[in-house]
C-alpha positions as CSV (number, residue, x, y, z in Angstrom):
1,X,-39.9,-44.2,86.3
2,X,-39.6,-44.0,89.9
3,X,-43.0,-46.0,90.8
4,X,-42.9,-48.6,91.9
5,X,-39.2,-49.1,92.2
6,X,-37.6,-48.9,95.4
7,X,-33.9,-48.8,95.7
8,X,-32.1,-50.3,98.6
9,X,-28.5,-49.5,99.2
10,X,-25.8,-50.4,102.1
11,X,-24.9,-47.7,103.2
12,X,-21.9,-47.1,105.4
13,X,-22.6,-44.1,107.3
14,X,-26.0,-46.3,109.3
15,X,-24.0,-49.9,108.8
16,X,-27.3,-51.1,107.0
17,X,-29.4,-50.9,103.9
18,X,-31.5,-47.9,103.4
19,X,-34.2,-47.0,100.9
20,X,-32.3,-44.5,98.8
21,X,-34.4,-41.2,98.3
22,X,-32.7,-38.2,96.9
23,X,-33.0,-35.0,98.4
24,X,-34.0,-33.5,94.7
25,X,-35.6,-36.1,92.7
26,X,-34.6,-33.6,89.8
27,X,-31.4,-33.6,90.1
28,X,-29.3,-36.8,91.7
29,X,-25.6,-36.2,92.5
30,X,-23.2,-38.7,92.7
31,X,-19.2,-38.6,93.4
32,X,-16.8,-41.0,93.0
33,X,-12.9,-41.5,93.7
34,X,-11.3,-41.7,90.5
35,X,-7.8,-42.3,89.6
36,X,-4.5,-40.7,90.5
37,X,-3.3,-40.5,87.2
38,X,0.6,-41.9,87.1
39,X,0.5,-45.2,86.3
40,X,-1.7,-47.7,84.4
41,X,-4.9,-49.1,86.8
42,X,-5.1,-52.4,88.1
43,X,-8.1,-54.7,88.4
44,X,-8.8,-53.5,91.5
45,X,-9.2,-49.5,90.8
46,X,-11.2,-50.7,87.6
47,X,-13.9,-52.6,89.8
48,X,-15.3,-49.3,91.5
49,X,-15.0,-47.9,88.2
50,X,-17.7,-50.6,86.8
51,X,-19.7,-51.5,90.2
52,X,-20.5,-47.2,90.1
53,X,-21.3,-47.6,86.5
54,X,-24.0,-50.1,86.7
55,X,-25.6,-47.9,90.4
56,X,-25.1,-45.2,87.5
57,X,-27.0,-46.9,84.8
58,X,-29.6,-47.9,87.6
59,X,-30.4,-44.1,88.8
60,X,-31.0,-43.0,85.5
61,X,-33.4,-45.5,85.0
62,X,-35.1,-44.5,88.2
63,X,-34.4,-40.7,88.0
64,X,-34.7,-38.3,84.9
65,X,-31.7,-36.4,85.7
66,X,-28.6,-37.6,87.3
67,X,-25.2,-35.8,87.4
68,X,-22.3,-38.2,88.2
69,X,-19.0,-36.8,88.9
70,X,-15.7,-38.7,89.1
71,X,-12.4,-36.9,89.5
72,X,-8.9,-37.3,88.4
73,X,-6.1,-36.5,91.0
74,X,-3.7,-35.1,89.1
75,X,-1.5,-33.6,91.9
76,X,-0.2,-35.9,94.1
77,X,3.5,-36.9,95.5
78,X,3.5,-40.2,93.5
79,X,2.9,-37.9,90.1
80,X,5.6,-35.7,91.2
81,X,7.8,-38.5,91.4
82,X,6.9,-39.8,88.2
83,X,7.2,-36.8,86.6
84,X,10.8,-36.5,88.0
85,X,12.2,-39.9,87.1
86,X,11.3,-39.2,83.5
87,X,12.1,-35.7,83.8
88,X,8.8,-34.1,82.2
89,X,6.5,-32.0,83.9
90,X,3.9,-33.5,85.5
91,X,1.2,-32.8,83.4
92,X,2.9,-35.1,80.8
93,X,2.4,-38.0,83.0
94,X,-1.3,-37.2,84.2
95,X,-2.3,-36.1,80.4
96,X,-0.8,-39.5,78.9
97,X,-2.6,-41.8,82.0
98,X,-5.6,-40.2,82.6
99,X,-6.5,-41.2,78.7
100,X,-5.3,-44.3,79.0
101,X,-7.6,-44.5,81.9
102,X,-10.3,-43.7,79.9
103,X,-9.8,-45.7,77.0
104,X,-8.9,-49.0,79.8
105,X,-12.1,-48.4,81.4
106,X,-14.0,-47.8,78.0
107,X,-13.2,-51.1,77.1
108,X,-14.8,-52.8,80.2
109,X,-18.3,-50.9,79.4
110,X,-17.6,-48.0,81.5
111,X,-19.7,-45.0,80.2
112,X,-17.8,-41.4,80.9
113,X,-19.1,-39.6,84.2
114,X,-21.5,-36.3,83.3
115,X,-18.4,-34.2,85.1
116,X,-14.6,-35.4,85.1
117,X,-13.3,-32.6,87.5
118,X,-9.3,-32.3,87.9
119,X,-7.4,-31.5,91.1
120,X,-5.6,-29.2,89.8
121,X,-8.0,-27.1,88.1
122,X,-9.8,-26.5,92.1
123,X,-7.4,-24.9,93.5
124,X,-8.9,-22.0,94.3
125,X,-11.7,-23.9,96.0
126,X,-9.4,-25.9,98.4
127,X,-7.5,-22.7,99.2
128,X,-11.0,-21.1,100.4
129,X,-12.1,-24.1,102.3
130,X,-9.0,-24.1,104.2
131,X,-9.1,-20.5,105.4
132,X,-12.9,-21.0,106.3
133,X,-11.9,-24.2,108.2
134,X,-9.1,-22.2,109.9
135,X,-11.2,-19.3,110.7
136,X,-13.4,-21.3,112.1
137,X,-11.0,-23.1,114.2
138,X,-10.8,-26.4,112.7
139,X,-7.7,-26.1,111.2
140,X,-4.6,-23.9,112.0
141,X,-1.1,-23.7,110.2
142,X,2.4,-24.2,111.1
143,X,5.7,-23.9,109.1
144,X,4.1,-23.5,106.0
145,X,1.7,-26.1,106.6
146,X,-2.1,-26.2,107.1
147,X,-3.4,-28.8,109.0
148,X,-6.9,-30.3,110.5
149,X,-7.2,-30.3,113.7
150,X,-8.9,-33.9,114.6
151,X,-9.8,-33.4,118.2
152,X,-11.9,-30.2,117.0
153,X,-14.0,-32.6,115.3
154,X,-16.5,-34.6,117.8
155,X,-18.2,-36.9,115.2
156,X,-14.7,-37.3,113.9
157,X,-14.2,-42.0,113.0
158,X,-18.0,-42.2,113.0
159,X,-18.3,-43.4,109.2
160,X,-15.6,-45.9,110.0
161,X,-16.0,-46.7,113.4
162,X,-12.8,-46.9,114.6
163,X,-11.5,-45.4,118.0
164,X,-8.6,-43.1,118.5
165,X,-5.9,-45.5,119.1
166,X,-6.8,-47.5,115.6
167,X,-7.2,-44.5,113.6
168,X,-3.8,-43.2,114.1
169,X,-2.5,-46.6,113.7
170,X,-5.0,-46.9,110.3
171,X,-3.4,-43.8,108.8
172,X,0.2,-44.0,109.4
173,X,0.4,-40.6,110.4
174,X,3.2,-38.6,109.9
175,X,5.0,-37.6,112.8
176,X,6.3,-34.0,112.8
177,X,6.9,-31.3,115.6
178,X,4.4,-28.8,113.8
179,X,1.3,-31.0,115.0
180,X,-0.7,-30.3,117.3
181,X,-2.4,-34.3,117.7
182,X,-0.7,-36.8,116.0
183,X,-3.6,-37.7,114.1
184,X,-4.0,-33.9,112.6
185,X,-4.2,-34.6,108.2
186,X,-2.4,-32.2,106.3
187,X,-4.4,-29.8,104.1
188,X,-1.7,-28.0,102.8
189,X,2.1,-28.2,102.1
190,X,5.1,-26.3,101.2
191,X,6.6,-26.9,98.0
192,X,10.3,-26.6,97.1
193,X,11.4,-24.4,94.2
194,X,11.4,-27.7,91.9
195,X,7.9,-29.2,92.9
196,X,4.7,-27.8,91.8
197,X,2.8,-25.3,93.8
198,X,0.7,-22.4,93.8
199,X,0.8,-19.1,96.0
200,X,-1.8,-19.3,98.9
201,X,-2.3,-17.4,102.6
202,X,0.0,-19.9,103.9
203,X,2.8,-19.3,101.0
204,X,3.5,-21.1,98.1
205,X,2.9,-24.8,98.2
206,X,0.1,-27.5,96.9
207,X,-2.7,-29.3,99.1
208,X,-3.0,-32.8,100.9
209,X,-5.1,-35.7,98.9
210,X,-7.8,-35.0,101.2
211,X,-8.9,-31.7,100.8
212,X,-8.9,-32.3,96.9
213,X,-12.6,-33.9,96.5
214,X,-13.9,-32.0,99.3
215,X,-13.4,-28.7,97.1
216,X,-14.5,-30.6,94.0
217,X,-18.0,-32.1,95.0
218,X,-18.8,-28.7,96.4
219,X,-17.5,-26.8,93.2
220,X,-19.6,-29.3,91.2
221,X,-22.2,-31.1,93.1
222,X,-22.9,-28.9,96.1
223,X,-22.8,-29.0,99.9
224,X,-24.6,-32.1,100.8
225,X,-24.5,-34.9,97.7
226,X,-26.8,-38.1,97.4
227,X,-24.1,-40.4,97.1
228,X,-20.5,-40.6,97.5
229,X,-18.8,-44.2,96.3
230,X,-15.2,-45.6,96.4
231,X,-13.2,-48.7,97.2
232,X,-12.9,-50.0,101.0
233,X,-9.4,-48.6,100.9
234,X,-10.9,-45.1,100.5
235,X,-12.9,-45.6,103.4
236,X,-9.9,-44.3,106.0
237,X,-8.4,-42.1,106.5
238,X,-9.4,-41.0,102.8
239,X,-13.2,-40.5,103.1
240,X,-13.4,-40.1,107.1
241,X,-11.2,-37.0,106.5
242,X,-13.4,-35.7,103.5
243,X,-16.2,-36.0,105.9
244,X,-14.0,-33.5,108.7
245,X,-13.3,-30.8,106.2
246,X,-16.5,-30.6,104.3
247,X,-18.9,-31.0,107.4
248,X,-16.7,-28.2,109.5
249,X,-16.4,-25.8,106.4
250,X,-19.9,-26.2,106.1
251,X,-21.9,-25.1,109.3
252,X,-21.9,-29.3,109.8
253,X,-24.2,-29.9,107.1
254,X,-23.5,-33.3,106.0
255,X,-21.4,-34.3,102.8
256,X,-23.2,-37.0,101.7
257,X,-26.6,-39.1,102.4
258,X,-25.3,-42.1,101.4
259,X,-21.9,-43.8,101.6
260,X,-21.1,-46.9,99.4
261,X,-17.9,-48.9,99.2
262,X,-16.6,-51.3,97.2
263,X,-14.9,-54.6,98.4
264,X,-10.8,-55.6,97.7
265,X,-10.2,-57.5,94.5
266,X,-7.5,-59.9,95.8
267,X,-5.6,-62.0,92.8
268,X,-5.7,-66.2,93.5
269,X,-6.5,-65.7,97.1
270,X,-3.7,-63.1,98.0
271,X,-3.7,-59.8,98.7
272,X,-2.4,-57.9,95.3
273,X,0.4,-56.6,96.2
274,X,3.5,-55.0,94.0
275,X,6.0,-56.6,96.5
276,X,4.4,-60.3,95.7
277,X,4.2,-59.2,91.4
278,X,0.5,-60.3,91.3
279,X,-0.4,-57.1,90.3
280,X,-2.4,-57.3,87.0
281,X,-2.7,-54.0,85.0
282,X,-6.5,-53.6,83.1
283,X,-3.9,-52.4,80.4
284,X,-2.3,-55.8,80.0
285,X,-5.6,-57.8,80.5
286,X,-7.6,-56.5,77.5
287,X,-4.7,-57.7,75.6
288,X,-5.3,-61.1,76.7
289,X,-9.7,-60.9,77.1
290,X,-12.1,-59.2,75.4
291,X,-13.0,-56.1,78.4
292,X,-16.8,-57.3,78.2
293,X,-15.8,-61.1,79.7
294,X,-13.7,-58.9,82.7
295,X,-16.2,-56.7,83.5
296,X,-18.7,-60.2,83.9
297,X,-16.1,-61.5,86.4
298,X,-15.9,-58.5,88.4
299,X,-19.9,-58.6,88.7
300,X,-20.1,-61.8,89.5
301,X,-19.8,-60.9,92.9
302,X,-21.6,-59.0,95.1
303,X,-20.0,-55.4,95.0
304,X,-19.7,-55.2,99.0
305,X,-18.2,-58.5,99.1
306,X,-14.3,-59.4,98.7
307,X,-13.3,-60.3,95.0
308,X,-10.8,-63.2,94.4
309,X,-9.7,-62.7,91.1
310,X,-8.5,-65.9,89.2
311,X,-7.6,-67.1,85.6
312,X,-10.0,-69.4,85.6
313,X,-13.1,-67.1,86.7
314,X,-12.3,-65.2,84.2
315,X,-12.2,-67.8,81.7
316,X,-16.1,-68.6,83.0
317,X,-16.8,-65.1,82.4
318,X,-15.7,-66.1,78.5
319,X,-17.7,-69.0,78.5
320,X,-20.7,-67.2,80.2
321,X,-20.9,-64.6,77.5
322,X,-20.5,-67.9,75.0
323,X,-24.1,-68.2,76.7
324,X,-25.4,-64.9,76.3
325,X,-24.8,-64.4,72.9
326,X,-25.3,-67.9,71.7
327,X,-28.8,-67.4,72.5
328,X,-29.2,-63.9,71.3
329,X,-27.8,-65.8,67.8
330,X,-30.2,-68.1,68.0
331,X,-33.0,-66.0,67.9
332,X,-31.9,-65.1,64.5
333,X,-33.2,-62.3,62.6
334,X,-36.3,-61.8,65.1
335,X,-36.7,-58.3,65.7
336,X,-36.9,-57.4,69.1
337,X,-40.0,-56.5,70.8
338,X,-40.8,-52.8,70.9
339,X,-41.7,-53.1,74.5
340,X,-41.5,-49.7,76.9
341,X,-40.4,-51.9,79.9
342,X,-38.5,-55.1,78.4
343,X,-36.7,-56.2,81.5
344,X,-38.1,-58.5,83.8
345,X,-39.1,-57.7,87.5
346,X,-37.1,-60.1,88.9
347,X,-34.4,-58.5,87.0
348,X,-34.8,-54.9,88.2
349,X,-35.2,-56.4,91.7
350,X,-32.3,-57.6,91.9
351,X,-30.5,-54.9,91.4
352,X,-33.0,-52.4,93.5
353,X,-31.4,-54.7,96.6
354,X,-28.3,-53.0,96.8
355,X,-27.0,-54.0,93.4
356,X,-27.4,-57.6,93.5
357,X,-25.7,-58.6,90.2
358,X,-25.1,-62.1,90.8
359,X,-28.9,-62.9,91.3
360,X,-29.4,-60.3,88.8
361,X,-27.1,-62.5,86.3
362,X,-29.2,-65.4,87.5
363,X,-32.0,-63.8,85.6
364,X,-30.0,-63.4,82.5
365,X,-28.9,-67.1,81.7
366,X,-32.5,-68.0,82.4
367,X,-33.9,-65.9,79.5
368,X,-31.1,-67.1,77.6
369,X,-32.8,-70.9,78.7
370,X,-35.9,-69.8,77.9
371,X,-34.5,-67.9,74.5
372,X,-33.2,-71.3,73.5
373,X,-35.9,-73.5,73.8
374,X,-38.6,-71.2,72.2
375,X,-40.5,-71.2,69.1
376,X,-43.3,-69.0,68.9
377,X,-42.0,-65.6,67.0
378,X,-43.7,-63.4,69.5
379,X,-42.0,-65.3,72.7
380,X,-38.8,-64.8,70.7
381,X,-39.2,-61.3,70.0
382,X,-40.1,-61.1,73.8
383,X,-36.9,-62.9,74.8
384,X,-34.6,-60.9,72.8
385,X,-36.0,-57.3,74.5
386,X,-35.9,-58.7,77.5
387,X,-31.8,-60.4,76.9
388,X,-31.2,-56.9,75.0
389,X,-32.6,-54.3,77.7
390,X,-31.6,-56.2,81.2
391,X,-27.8,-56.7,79.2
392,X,-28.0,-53.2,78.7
393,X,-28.9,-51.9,82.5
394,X,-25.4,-53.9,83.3
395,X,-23.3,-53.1,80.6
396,X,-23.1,-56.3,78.5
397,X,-24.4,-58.1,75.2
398,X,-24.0,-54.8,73.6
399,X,-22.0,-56.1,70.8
400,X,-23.4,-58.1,67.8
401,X,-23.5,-62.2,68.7
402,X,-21.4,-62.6,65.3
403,X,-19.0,-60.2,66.7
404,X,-18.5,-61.7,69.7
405,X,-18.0,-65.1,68.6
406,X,-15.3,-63.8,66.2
407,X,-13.4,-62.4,69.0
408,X,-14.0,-58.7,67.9
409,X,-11.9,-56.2,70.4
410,X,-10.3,-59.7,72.1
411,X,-8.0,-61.0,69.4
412,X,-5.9,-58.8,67.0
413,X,-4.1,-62.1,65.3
414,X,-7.1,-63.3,64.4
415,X,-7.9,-62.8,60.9
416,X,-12.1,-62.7,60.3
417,X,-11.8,-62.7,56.1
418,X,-9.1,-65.3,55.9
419,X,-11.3,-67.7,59.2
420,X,-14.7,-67.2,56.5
421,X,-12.3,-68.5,53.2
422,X,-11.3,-71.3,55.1
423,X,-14.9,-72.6,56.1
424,X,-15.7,-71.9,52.6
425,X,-13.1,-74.1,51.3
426,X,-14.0,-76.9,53.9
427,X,-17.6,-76.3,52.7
428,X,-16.6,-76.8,49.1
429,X,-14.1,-80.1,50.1
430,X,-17.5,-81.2,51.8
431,X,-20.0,-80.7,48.7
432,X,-17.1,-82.7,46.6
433,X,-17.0,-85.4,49.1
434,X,-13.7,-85.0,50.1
435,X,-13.9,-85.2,53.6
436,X,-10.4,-86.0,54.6
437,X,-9.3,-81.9,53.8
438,X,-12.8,-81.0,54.8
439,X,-11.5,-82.4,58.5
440,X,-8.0,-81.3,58.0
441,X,-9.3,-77.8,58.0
442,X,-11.4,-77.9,60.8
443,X,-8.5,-79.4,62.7
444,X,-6.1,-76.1,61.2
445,X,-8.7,-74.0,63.1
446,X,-9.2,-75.9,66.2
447,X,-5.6,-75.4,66.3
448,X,-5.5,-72.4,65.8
449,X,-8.4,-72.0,68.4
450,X,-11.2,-71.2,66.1
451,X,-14.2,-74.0,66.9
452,X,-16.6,-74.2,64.0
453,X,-20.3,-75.9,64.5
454,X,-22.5,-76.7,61.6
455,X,-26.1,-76.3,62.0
456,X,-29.1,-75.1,59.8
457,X,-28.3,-71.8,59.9
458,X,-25.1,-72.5,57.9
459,X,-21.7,-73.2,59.5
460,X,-20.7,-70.6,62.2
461,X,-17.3,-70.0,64.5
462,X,-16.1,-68.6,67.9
463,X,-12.9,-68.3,69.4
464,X,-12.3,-70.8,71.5
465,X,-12.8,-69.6,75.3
């Protein structure tokens, strides 16, 4: 399927978009920064989470075998801390949020990566890059630390072109007598009798964030990958440093070909922040939307491009599935076409141009136009492929229209049987001409948010968006 396609990514690393070949055509690699695992995820850890899904979706289209790897810290300070506080061990805490994690991002459409790899379970690998990366002089220890030496590293801010001066500033370094630059990144660090830790050269202790997906991708994915994705956040110190070790530990063969990132997801036009509360947990939102309509919002913008995150966008994400599915229902019973290539071009385009979902969403509503002004059987058949498969590259109108409209996985107080014995006794009220509790039940649904529309096909309902 790779003719004639030709993908087109941003990438980072060259600050402009590339045609995206992998080095094996056979066998794609992809890494991505997933979750530390000690706490429920907010919107903005969930949009990498969906905007790597759908360049996921994409590659497999394009490529017959791609391996996609995203990890789960699950040794980290903030875990430890956790852990503490509700005096468990810490694999309590990663066990229960990593699954939650999981089930959170399932709900949005996320598909499970081909590898989940966990900190923890690398050990061994980070241990051996470090003494390779101190043997080789990029690294040294000091009171029962091991730490990067930055100035050792000449191509070291290149991915995110900062100078010296703004780097240190960027990371917050730490400052500590044991350094030899201030902007040295620990690898490695001691761990009291109470922490976690595991016996290394250096004594016993537990590594830096850093070093973690370094020793992952090249346990799993190997020395040089095709792609490795995250948020901007991630892009310093996180990814700049991930760059150092790997590169230096590996005769300076390159990490990764291509480097994409993810824009902030800001809430109402401010920064999310815990300190303002505007933090809003995917955990508490699919309480309150069905996960399809917030994994529309966060596509409707271009990936690269800042998100501001509102009520009412994602209210218009509700109403713009409303679309979707009201003109996969009115298609009926046609049986879609049987078509090796449903989508259209303009479709795939979009998407080929470094993941251009809004335009690519553009293409949608206008088969659902086209879906709801046609009348030939064929066209419809046609329509409902092309809706079906181009949903399907994205990750929506997976569900069945009826389902949607009854607000399946959105609304647990909303009762489906006792919603269809109601129409049926306003449909009986109607046949006996007694339209005043005919209207008094369609005004007990509409306040109970439950629209009903009568048309040939019967009356239907939908939760109110």
């Amino acid at each position: 399927m790779t003719a004639p396609y030709r993908l087109q990514l941003h990438n980072t690393l060259t600050r402009r978009k590339d045609v995206f070949e992998p080095a094996d055509p056979e066998r794609v690699t992809m890494y991505v920064c997933g979750p530390t695992v000690y706490n429920f995820a907010h919107i903005g850890n969930a949009r990498p989470a969906v905007v790597f899904d759908v360049l996921a979706r994409v590659l497999r289209r394009l490529y017959p075998n791609v391996v996609y790897a995203r990890n789960i810290t699950d040794i980290e300070d903030k875990i430890i801390a956790a852990a503490k506080e509700q005096g468990v061990e810490i694999g309590v805490i990663t066990d229960k949020y990593a699954q939650i994690y999981r089930e959170d991002m399932g709900t949005l459409g996320v598909l499970p990566p081909d590898i989940e790899p966990k900190a923890t379970e690398t050990i061994p690998g980070m241990i051996a890059m470090m003494e390779r990366l101190v043997a080789e002089g990029y690294a040294y220890a000091a009171e029962g630390h091991v730490l990067f030496n930055v100035p050792a590293y000449g191509d070291y801010g290149r991915l995110s072109g900062r100078d010296r001066d703004d780097m240190i500033a960027g990371a917050r370094v730490e400052v500590a007598p044991y350094k030899k630059d201030a902007a040295d990144f620990v690898l490695w660090k001691p761990s009291t009798p109470e922490q976690p830790g595991w016996d290394s050269p250096w004594g016993r202790g537990r590594p830096g964030w850093h070093i973690e997906c370094s020793a992952m991708i090249e346990k799993h994915l190997g020395t040089t990958i095709d792609i490795h994705g995250g948020g901007i956040d991630l892009q310093f110190p996180h990814h700049e440093n991930e760059i150092a070790q790997s590169n230096c530990s590996h005769g300076q063969k390159p990490l990764a070909r291509f480097w994409l990132h993810n824009g902030f997801v800001n809430i109402e036009k401010e920064k999310m922040s815990k300190s303002i509360g505007n933090v809003l947990l995917v955990h508490d939102l699919i309480k309150e939307a069905p996960g399809e309509a917030i994994r529309l919002a966060l596509l409707n913008g271009h990936y690269r491009q800042p998100l501001d995150w509102t009520a009412e966008g994602l209210a218009q994400a509700r109403r713009m599935l409303d679309r979707l599915y009201g003109a996969l229902r009115a298609l009926g019973d046609v049986e879609a076409a049987a078509a090796n290539d449903a989508m259209p071009d303009d479709f795939m385009d979009a998407l080929l141009d470094d993941l251009n979902t809004p335009k690519a969403l553009a293409v949608l509503f206008d088969l659902a136009r086209q879906a709801n002004i046609a009348t030939d059987r064929d066209e419809k058949a046609r329509l409902k492929a092309a809706l079906l498969g181009s949903g399907a590259l994205i990750g929506l109108l997976q569900q069945d229209p009826e389902a949607w409209f009854a607000g399946a996985g959105m609304a647990p107080h909303i009762d489906a049987g006792e919603i269809e014995g109601l129409i049926a006794a306003r449909n009986a009220a109607r046949k006996a001409k007694d339209f005043k509790e005919a209207d008094r039940i369609r005004d007990e649904l509409a306040g109970r948010g439950i629209l009903i529309e009568d048309g040939p096909q019967g009356t239907q309902w939908r939760v109110a968006s």
